[in-house]
Every structure is written in C-alpha cells, then in structure tokens.
Biopython code that builds the backbone (N, CA, C, O; Angstrom):
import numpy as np
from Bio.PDB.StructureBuilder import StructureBuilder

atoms = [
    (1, "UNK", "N", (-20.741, 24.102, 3.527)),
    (1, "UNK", "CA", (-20.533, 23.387, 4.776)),
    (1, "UNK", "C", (-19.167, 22.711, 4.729)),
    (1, "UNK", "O", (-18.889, 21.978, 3.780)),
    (2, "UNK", "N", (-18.182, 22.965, 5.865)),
    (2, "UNK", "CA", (-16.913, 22.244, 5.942)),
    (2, "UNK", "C", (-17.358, 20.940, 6.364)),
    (2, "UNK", "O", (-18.350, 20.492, 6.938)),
    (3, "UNK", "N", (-16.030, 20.373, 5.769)),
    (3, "UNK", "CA", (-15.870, 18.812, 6.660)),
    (3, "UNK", "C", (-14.932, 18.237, 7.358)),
    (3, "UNK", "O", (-14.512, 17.083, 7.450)),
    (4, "UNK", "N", (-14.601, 19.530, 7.970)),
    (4, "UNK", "CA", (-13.532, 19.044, 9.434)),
    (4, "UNK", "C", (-14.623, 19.383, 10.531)),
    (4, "UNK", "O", (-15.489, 20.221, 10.280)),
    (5, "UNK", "N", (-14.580, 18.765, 11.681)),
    (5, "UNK", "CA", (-15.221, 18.941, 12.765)),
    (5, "UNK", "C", (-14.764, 19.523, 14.038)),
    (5, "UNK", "O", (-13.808, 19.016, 14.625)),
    (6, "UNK", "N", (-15.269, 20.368, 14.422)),
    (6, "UNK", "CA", (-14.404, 21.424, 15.030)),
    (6, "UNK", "C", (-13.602, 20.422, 16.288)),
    (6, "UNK", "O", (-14.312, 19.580, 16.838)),
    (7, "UNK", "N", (-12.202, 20.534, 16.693)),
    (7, "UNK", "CA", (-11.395, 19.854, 17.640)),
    (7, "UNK", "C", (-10.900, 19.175, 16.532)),
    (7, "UNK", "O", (-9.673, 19.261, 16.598)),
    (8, "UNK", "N", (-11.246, 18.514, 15.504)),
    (8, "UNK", "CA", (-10.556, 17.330, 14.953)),
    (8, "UNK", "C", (-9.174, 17.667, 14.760)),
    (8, "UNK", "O", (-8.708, 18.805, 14.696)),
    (9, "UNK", "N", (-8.402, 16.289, 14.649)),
    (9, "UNK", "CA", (-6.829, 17.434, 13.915)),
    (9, "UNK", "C", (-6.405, 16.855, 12.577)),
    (9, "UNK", "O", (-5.876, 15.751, 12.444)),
    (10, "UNK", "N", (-6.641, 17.565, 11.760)),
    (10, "UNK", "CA", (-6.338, 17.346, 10.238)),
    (10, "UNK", "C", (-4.563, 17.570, 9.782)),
    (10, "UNK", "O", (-3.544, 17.907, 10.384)),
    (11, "UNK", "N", (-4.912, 17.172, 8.398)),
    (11, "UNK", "CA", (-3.365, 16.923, 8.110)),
    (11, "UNK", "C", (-3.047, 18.740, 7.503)),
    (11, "UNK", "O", (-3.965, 19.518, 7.243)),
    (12, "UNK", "N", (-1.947, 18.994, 7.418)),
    (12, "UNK", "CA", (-1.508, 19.900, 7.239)),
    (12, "UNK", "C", (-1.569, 20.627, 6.273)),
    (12, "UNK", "O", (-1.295, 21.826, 6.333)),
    (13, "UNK", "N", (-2.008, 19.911, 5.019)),
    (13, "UNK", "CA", (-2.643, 20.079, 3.694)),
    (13, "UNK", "C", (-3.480, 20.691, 3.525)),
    (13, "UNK", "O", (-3.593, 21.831, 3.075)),
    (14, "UNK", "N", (-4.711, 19.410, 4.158)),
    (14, "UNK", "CA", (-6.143, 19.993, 4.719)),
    (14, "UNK", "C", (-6.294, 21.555, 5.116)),
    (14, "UNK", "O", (-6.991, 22.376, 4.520)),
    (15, "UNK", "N", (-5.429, 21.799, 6.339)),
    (15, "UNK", "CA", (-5.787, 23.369, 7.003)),
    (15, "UNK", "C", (-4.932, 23.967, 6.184)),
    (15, "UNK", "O", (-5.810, 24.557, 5.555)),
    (16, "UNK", "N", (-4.352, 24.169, 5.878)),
    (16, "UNK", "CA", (-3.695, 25.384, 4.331)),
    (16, "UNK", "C", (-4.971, 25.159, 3.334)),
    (16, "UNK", "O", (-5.142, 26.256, 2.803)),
    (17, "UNK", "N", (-5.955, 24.228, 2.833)),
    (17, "UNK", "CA", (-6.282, 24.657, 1.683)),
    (17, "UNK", "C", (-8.106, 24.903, 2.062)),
    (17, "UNK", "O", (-9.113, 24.990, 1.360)),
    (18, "UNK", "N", (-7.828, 24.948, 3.556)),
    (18, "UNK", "CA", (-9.510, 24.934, 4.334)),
    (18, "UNK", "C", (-9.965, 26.300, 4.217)),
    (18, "UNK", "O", (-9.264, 27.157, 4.756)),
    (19, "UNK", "N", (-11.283, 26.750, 3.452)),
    (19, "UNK", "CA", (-11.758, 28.457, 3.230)),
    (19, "UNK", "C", (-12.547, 28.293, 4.357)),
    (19, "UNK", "O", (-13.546, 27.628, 4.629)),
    (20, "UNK", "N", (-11.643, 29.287, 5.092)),
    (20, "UNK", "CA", (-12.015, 29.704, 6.680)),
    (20, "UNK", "C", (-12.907, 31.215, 6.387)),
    (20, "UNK", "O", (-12.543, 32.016, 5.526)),
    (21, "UNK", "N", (-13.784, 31.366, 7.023)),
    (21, "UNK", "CA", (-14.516, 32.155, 7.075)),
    (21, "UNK", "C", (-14.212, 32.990, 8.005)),
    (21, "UNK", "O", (-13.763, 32.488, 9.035)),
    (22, "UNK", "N", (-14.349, 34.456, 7.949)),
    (22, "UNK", "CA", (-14.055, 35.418, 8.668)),
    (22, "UNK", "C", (-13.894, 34.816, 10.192)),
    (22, "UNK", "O", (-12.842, 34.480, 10.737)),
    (23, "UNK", "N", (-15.153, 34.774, 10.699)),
    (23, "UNK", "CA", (-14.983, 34.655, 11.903)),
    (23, "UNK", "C", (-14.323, 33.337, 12.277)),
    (23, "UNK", "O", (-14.115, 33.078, 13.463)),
    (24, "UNK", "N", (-13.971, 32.454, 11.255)),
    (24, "UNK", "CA", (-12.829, 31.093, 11.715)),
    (24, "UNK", "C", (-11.393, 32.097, 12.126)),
    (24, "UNK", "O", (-10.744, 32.129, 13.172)),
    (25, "UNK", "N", (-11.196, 33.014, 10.597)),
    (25, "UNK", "CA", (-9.922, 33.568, 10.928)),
    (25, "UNK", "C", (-9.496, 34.013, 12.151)),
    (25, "UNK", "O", (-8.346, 33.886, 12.573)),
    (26, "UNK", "N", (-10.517, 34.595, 12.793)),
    (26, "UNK", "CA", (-10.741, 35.699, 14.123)),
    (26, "UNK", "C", (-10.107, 34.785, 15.434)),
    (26, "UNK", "O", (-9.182, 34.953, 16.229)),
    (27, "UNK", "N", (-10.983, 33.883, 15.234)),
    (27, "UNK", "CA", (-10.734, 32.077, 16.158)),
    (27, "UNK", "C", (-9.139, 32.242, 16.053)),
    (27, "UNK", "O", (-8.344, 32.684, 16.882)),
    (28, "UNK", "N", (-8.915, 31.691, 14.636)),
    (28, "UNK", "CA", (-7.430, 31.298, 14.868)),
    (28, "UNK", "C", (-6.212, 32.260, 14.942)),
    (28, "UNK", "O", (-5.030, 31.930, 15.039)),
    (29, "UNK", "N", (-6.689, 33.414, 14.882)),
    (29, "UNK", "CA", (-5.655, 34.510, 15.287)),
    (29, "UNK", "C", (-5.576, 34.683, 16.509)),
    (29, "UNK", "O", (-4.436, 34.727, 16.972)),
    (30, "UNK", "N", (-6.737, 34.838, 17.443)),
    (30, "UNK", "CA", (-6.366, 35.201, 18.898)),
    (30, "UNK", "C", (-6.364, 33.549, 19.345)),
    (30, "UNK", "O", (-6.871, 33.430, 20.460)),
    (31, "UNK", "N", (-5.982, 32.420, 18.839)),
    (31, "UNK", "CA", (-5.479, 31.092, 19.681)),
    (31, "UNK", "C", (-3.888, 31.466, 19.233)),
    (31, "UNK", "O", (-2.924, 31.192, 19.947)),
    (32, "UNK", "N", (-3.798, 32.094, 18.013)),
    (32, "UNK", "CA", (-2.050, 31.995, 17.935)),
    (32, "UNK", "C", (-1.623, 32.735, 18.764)),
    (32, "UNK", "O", (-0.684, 32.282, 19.419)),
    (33, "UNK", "N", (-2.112, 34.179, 19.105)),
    (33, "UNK", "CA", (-1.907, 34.929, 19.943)),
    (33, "UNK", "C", (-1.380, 34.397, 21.492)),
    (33, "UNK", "O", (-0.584, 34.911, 22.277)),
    (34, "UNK", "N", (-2.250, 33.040, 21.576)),
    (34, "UNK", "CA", (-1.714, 32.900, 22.822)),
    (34, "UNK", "C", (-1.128, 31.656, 22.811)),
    (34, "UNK", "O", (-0.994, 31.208, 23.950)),
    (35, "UNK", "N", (-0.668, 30.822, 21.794)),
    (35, "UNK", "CA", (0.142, 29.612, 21.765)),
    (35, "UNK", "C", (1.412, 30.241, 22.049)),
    (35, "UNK", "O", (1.738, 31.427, 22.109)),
    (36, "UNK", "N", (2.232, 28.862, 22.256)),
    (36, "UNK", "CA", (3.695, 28.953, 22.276)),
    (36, "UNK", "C", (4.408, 28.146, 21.748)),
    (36, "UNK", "O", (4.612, 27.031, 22.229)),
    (37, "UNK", "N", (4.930, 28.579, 20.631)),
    (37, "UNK", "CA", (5.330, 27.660, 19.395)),
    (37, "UNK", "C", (6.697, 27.821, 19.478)),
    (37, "UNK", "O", (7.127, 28.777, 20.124)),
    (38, "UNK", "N", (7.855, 26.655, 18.655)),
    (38, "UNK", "CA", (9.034, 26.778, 18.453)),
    (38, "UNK", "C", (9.430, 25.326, 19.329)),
    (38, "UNK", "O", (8.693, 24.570, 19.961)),
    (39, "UNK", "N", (10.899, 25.282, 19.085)),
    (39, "UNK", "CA", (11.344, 24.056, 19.448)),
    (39, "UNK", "C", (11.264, 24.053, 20.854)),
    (39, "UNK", "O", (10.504, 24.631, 21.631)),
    (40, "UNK", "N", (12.473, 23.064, 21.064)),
    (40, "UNK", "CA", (12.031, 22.218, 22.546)),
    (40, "UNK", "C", (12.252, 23.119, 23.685)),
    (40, "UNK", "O", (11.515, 23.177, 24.670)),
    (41, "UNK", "N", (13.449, 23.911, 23.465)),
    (41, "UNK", "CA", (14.272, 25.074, 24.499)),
    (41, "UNK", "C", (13.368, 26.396, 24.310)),
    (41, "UNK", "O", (12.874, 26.954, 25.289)),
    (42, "UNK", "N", (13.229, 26.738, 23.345)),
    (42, "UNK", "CA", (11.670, 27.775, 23.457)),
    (42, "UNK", "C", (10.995, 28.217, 23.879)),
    (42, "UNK", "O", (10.763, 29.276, 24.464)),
    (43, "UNK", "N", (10.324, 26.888, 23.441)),
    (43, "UNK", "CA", (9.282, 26.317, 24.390)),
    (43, "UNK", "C", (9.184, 26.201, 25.600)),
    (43, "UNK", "O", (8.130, 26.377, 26.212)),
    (44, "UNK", "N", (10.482, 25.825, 26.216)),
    (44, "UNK", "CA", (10.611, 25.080, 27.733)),
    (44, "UNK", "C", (10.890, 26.667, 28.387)),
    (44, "UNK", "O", (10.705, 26.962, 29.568)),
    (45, "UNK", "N", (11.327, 27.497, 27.432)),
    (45, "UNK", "CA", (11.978, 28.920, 28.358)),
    (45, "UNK", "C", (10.641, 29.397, 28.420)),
    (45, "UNK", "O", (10.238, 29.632, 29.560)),
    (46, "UNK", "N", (9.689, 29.640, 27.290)),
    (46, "UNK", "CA", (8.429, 30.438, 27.631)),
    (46, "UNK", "C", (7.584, 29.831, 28.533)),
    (46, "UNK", "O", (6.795, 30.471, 29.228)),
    (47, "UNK", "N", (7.688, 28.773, 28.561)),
    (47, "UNK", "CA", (6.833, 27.606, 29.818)),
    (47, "UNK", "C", (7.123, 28.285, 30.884)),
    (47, "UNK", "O", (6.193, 28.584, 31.634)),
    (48, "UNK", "N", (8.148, 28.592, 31.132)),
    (48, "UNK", "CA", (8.784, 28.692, 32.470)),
    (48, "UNK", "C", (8.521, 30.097, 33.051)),
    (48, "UNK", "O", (7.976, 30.412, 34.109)),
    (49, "UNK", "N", (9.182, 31.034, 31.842)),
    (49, "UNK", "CA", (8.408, 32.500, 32.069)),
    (49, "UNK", "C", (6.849, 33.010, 32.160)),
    (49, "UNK", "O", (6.352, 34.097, 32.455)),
    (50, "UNK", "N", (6.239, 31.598, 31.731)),
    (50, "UNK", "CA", (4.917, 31.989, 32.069)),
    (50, "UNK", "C", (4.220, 31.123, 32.868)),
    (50, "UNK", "O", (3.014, 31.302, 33.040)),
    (51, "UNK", "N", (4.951, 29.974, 33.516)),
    (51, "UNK", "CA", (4.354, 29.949, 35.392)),
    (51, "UNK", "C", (5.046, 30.950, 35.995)),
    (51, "UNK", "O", (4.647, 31.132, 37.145)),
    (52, "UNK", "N", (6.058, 31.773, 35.611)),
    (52, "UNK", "CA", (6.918, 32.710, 36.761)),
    (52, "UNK", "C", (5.588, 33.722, 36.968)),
    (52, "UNK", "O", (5.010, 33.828, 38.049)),
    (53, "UNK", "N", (5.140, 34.561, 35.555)),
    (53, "UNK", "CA", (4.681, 35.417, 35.668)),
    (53, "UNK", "C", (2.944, 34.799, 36.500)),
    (53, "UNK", "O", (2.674, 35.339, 37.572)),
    (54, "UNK", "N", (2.117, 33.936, 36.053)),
    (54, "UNK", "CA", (1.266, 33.575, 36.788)),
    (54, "UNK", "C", (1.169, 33.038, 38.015)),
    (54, "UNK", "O", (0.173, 33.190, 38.721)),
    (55, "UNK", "N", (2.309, 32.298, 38.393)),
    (55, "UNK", "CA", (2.292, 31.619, 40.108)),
    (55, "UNK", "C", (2.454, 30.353, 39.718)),
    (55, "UNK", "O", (3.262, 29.622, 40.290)),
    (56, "UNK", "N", (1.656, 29.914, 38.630)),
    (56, "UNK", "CA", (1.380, 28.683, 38.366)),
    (56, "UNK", "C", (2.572, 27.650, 39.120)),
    (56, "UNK", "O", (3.716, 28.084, 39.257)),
    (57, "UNK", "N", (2.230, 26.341, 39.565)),
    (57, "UNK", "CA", (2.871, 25.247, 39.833)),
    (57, "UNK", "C", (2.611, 23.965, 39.297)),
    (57, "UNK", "O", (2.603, 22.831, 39.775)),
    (58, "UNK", "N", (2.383, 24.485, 38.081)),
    (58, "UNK", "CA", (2.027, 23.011, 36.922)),
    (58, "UNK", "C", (1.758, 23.399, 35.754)),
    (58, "UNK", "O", (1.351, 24.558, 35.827)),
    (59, "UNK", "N", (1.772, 23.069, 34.813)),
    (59, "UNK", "CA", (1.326, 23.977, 33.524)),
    (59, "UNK", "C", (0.841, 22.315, 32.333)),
    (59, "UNK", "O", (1.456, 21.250, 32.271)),
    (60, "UNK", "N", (-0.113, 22.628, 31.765)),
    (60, "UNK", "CA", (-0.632, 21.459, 30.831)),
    (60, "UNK", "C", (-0.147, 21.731, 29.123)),
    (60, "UNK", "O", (0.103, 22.893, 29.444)),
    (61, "UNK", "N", (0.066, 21.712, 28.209)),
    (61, "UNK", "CA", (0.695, 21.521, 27.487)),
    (61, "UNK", "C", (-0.384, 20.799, 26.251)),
    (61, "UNK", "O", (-1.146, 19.892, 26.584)),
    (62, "UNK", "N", (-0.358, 21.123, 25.347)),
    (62, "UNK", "CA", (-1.358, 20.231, 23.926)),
    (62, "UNK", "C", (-0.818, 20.681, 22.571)),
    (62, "UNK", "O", (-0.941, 21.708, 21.904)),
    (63, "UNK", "N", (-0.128, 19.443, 22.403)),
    (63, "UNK", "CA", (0.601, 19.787, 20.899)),
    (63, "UNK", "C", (-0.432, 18.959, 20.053)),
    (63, "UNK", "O", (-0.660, 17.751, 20.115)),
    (64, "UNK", "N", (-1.172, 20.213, 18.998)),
    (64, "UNK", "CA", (-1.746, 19.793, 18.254)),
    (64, "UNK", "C", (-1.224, 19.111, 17.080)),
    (64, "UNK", "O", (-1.194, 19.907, 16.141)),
    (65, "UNK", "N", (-0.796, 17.947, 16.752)),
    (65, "UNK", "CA", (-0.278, 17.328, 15.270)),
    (65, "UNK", "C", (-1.275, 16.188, 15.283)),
    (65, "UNK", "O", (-1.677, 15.736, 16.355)),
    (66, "UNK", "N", (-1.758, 15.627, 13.902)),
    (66, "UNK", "CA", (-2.600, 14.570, 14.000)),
    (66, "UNK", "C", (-1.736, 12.985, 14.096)),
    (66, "UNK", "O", (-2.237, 11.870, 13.952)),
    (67, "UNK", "N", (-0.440, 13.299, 14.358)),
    (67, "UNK", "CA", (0.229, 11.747, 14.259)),
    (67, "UNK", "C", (0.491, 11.761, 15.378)),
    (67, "UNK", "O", (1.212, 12.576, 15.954)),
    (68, "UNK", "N", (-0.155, 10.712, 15.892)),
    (68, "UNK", "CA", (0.536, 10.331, 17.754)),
    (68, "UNK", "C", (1.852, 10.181, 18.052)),
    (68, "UNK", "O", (2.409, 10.654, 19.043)),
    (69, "UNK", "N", (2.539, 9.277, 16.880)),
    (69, "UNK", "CA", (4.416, 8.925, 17.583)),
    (69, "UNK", "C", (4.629, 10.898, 17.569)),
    (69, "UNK", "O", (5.087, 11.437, 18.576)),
    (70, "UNK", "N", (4.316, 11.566, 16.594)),
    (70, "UNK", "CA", (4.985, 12.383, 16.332)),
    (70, "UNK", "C", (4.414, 13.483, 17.489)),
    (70, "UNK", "O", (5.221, 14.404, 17.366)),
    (71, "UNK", "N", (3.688, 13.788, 18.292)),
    (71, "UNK", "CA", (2.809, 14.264, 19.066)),
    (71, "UNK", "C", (3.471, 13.749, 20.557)),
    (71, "UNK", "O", (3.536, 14.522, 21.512)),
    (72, "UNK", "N", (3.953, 12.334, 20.624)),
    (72, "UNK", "CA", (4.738, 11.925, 21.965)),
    (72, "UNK", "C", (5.998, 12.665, 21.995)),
    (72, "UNK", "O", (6.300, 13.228, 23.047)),
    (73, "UNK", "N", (6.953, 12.758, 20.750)),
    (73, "UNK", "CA", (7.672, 13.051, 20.564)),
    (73, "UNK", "C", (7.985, 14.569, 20.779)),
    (73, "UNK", "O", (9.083, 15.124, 20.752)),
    (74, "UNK", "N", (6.911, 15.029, 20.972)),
    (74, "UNK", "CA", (7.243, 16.441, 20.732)),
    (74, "UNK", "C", (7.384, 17.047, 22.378)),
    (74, "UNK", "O", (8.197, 17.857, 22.824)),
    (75, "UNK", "N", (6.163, 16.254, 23.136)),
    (75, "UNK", "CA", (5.850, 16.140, 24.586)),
    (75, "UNK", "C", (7.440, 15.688, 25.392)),
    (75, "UNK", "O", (7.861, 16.281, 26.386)),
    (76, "UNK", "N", (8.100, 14.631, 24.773)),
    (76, "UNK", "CA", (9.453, 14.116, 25.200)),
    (76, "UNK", "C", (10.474, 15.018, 24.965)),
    (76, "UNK", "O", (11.390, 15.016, 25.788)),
    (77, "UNK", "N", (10.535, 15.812, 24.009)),
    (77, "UNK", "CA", (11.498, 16.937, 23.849)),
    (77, "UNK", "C", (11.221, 17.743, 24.483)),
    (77, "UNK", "O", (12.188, 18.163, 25.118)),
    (78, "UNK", "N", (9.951, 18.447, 24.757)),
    (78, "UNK", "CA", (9.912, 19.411, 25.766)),
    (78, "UNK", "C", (10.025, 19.560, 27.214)),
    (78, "UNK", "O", (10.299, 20.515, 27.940)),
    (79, "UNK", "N", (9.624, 17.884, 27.496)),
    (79, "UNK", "CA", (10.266, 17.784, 29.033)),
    (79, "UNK", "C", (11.415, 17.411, 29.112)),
    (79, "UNK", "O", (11.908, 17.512, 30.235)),
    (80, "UNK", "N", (12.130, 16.950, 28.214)),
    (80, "UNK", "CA", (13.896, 17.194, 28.765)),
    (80, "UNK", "C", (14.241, 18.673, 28.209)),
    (80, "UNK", "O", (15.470, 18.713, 28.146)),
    (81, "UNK", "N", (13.876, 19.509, 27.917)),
    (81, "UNK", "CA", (13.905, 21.162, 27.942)),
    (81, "UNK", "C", (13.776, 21.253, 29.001)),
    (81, "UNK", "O", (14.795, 21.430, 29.668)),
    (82, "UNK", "N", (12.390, 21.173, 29.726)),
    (82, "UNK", "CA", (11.854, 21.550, 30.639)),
    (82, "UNK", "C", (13.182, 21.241, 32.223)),
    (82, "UNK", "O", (13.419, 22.010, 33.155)),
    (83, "UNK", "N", (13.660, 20.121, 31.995)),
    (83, "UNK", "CA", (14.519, 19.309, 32.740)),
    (83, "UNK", "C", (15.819, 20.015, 32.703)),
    (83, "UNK", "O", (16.475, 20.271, 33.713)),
    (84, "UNK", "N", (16.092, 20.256, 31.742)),
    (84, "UNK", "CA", (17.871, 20.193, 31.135)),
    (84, "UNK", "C", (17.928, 21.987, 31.925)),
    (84, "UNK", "O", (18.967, 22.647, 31.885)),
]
sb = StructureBuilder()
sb.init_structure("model")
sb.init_model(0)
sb.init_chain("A")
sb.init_seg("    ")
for serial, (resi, resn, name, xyz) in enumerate(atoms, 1):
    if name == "N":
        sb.init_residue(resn, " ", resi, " ")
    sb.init_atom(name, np.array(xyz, "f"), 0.0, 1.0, " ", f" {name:<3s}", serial, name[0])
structure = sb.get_structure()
C-alpha cells in the first residue's frame, strides 16, 4: 500500500523513488501525453496554439509543484508570456 494520496503533490524525491504499478505508469504516461511543459515562452506559445486549434476563449492552467511561492511564480511567468 502507497502513502501518497492520489491528487496530493509530493516532493520530487518522493515521485522518483515511488514503485508505481503498471497501471500508475499507464496514468502517468497518457497525462504527460497531454501536459505542456517547458518554460514561460513555451508554454505561452503552446497555450496559444491550442485555444487556436480548439476555439477556446480562456484556457485554465495547473502547475503541479508542492511549494506555493514557487507554484505563483510559475503562474506569473506564464502570464507575462502569455502578455509579452
């Protein structure tokens, strides 16, 4: 039995040394599949190419890190991407 709880967000340690079970792996391959990772301009370009391609007129955003300053921070870089 693990002792992370599924949603929680653990430290980075933690999920590198967590024995994920097949079907965890399965989980976290098709979520990478559809994240969008990389810095702020990246980010802000694939944002953009993917309300173009959906219609979308808003898009929500969830940077998983377990440290909040560092989690605002990441949200603040991507909207002056998003901006710039």
């Amino acid at each position: 039995m693990n002792n992370i709880l599924p949603g929680a967000l653990t430290l980075l340690e933690e999920a590198r040394a967590y024995p994920y079970t097949a079907q965890e792996r399965q989980i976290v391959e098709s979520t990478r599949s559809r994240a969008i990772v990389g810095g702020p301009e990246e980010v802000a370009a694939r944002l953009k190419e993917l309300a173009a391609q959906t219609g979308a007129d808003e898009l929500m955003i969830n940077t998983l890190m377990p440290d909040p300053v560092a989690r605002r921070r990441s949200y603040s870089l991507v909207m002056e991407a998003m901006r710039g």
